[in-house]
C-alpha distance (Angstrom), angle and dihedral (degrees) to the residues before:
residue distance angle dihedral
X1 . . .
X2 4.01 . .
X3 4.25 84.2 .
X4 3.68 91.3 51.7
X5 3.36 103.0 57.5
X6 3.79 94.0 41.1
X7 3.72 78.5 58.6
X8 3.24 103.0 58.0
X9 3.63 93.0 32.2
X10 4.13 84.0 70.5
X11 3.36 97.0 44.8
X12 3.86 99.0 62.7
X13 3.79 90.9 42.7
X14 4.32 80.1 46.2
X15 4.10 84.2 49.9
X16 4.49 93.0 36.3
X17 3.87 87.1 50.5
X18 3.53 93.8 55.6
X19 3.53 102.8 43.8
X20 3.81 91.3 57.4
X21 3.53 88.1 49.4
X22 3.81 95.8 52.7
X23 4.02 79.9 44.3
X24 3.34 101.4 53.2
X25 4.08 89.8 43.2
X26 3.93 93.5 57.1
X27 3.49 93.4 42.7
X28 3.82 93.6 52.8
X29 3.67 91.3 45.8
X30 3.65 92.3 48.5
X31 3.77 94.2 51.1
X32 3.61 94.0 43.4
X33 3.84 85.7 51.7
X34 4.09 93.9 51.5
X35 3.36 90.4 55.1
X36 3.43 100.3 48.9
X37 4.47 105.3 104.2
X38 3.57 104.3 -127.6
X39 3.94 109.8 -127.3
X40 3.66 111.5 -114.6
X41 3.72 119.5 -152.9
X42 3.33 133.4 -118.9
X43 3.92 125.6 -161.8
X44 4.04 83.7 -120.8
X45 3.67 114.6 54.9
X46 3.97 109.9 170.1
X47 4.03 132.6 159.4
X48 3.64 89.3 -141.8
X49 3.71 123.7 109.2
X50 3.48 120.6 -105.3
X51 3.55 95.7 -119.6
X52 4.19 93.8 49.8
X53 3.44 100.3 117.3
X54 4.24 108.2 179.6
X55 3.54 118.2 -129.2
């Protein structure tokens, strides 16, 4: 009966472990997410430097 428990004893801290993992992987993609600055658009989007001036 001693083996069963141990048993079972592992598998919740198997199953505890990977809830804080999932957890801690949402929350870090959420917060990463949040603090991402959403681009706003402008009516002219160019690669060119703002000093390029063509001849």
């Amino acid at each position: 009966m001693d083996m069963r428990e141990d048993r079972l004893l592992a598998l919740v801290g198997l199953l505890i472990a990977g809830l804080i993992t999932v957890v801690v992987l949402f929350t870090l993609t959420w917060l990463s997410d949040v603090r991402r600055i959403p681009a706003q658009p402008s009516s002219q989007q160019t690669c060119l430097p703002e000093n390029y001036h063509p001849s």
